[in-house]
C-alpha positions in Angstrom: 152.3 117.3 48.0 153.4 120.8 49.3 157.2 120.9 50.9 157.7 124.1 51.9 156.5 126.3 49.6 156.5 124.1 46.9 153.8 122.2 45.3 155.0 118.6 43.8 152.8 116.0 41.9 154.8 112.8 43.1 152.9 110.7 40.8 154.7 112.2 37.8 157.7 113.9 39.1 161.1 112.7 40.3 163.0 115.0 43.2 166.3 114.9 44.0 167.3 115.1 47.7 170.5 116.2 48.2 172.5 114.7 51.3 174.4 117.5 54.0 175.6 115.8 56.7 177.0 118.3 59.3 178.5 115.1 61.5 182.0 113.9 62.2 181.3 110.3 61.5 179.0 110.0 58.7 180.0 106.8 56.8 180.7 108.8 53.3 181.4 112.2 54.0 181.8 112.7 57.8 183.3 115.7 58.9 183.0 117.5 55.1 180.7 119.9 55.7 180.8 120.9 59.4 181.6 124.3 58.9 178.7 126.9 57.8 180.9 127.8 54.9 181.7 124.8 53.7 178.0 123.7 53.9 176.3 127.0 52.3 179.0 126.2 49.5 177.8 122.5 49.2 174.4 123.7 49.3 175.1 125.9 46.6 176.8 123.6 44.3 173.9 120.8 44.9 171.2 123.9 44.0 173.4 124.5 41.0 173.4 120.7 40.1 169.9 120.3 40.2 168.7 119.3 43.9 165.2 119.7 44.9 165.4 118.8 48.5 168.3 119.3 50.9 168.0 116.8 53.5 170.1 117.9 56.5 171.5 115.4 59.4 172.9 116.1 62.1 173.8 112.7 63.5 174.9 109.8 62.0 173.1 106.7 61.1 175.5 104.6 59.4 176.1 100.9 61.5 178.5 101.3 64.5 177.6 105.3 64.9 178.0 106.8 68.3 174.4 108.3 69.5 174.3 112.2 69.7 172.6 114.1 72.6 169.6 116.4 71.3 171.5 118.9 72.1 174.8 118.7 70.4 172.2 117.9 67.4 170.6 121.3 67.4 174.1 123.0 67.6 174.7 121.0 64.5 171.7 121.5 62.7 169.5 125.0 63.7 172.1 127.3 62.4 172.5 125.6 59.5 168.9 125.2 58.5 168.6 129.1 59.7 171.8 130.1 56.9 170.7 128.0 54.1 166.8 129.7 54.6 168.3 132.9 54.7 170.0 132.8 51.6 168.0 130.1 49.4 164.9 129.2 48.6 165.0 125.4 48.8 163.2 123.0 50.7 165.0 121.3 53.8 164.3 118.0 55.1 165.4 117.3 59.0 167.2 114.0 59.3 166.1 112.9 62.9 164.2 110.6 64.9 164.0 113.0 68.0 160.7 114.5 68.7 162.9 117.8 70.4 165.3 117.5 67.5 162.2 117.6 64.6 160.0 120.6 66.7 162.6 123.2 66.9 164.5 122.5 63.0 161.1 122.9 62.0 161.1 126.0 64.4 163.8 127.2 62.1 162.6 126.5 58.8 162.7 123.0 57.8 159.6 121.6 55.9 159.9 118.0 56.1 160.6 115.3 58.3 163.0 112.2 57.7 162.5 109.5 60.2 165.0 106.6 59.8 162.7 104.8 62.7 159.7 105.6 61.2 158.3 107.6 64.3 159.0 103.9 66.5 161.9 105.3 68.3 161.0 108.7 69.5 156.7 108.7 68.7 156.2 112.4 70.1 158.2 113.1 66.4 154.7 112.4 65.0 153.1 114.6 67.1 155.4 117.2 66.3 154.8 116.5 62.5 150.9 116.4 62.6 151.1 119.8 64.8 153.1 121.4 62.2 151.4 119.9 59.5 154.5 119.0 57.9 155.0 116.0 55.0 157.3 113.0 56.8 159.5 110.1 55.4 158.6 107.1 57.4 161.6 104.9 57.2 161.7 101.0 57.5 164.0 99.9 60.2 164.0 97.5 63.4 166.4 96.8 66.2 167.7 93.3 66.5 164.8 91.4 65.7 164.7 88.3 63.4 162.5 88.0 61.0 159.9 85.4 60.5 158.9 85.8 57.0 160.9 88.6 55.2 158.6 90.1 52.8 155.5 90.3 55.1 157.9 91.5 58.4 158.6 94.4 55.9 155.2 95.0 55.3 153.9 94.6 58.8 156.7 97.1 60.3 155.8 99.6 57.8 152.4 99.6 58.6 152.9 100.1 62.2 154.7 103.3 61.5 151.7 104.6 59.2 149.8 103.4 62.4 151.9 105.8 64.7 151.1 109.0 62.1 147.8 108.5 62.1 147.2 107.8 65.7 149.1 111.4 65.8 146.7 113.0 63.5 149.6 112.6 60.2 147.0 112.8 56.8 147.6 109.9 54.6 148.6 112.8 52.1 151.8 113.7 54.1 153.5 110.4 54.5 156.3 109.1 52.4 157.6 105.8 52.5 161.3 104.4 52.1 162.2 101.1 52.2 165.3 101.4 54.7 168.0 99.9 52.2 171.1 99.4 54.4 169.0 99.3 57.9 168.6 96.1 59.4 169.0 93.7 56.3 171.4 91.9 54.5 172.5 92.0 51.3 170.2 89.8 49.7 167.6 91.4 51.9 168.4 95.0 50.6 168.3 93.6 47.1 165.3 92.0 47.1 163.3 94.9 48.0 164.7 97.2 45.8 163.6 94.4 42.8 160.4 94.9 44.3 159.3 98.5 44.8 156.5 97.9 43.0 154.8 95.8 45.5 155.9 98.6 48.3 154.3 101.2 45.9 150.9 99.2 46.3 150.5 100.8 50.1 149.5 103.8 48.2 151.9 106.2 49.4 155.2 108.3 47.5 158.5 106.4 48.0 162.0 108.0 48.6 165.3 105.7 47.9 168.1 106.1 49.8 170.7 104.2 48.0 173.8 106.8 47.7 177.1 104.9 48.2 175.4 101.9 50.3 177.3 98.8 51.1 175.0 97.3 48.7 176.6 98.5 46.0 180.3 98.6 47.6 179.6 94.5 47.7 178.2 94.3 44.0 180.6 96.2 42.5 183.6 95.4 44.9 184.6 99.3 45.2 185.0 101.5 48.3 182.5 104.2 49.5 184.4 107.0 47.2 183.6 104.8 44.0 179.7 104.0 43.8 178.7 106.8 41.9 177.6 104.9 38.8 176.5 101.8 41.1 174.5 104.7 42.7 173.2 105.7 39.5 171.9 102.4 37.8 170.0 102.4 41.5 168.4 105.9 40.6 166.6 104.3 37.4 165.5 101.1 38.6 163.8 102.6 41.5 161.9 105.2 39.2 161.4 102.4 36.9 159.5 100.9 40.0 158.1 103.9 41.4 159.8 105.8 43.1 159.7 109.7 43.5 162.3 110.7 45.5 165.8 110.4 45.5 167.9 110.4 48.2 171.5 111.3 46.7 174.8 112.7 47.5 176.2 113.0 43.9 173.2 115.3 42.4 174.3 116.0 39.5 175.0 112.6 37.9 171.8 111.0 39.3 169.2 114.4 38.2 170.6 113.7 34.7 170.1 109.8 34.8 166.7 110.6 36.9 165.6 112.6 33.8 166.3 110.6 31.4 164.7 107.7 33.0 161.3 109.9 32.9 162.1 111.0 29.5 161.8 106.9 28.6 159.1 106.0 30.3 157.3 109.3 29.6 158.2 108.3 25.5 
């Protein structure tokens, strides 16, 4: 798969995408890096570490987070995705479900999109992604909905989102999946599907994991946000273990090493 203007074989690599939230109110690291110094420096530091992706948000998904105008989202995020291109060659992922948000970040030099809704909420996103023939994450998530049978809801929801990108013309070859953890599940929910990636990886399609300093892990290991790097970690190899390619992180350094190492096991 080609992000940016790089070429990845995501059957036999492992990436590393490194989190750079430029919001007030993300759950972890809100308000961190909203200045385009203190981001370029993060960037640089995560590029130093290891990262392979930076995945940029501009809004805040975490429960209880206060919905942000398109707008005030490109403020956040254009400049920042036109600094980092201007002084590093890295690929950038846009965290958004707006179709506006996704067409001009791409305008400006991102290369991938990263749909928490999995092109449900805003669908013109696809659109925007099959025009620009760009790779997207397709995110598992529903509103308020119960479910009637867990594991085959999961399934089903996924599939409509697939649905969407190739109704928009999106090649099977430029989807990636991610199994939501943290979005619209409980605990026991979240840790049953990451025991069972494996069964996800059977749709035939890459899978990111977005685990980084979930509740998940705050409720096995009884620790606040600041202390689930290792939890985070243990996360990282199970999920490659299972199958998956990417890694959604925002320690990079810690979870690169225990990525490689995981490879270097298997691959012995």
């Amino acid at each position: 798969m080609k992000i940016g203007n790089k070429d990845y074989n995501l059957n036999d690599q492992v990436l590393i995408m490194g989190i750079l939230n430029v919001t007030p109110d993300s759950f972890s690291d809100g308000g961190k890096y909203n200045s385009l110094d203190q981001s370029l420096k993060h960037v640089e530091k995560m590029i130093s570490d290891g990262v392979d992706i930076i995945d940029l948000g501009g809004e805040s998904t975490r429960p209880g987070h206060t919905p942000v105008p398109a707008d005030e989202e490109l403020q956040r995020v254009v400049p920042m995705i036109e600094a980092i291109k201007a002084r590093f060659d890295i690929p950038i992922s846009i965290d958004t479900y707006k179709g506006q948000v996704g067409q001009m970040a791409l305008k400006a030099g991102a290369d991938l999109i990263n749909d928490v809704w999995g092109f449900k909420r805003d669908p013109y996103l696809a659109e925007v992604t099959a025009t620009y023939q760009v790779p997207c994450v397709l995110m598992h998530n529903r509103s308020d909905k119960p479910y009637t049978n867990f594991e085959e809801d999961f399934f089903s929801d996924l599939q409509e989102s697939i649905d969407i990108a190739h109704q928009a013309g999106v090649s099977d070859d430029q989807i990636i999946l991610d199994p939501g953890i943290g979005f619209a599940k409980s605990n026991e929910q979240n840790l049953y599907i990451m025991n069972h990636l494996e069964d996800m990886k059977k749709m035939g399609f890459p899978i990111l994991l977005g685990t980084s300093r979930k509740r998940m892990i705050g409720n096995a290991l009884n620790l606040p946000v600041d202390q689930r790097v290792e939890g985070t970690m243990a996360t990282t190899v199970i999920g490659i273990q299972k199958g998956a390619s990417i890694i959604r992180v925002h320690d990079v350094l810690e979870n690169k090493r225990a990525a490689i190492m995981t490879k270097a096991i298997l691959g012995g």
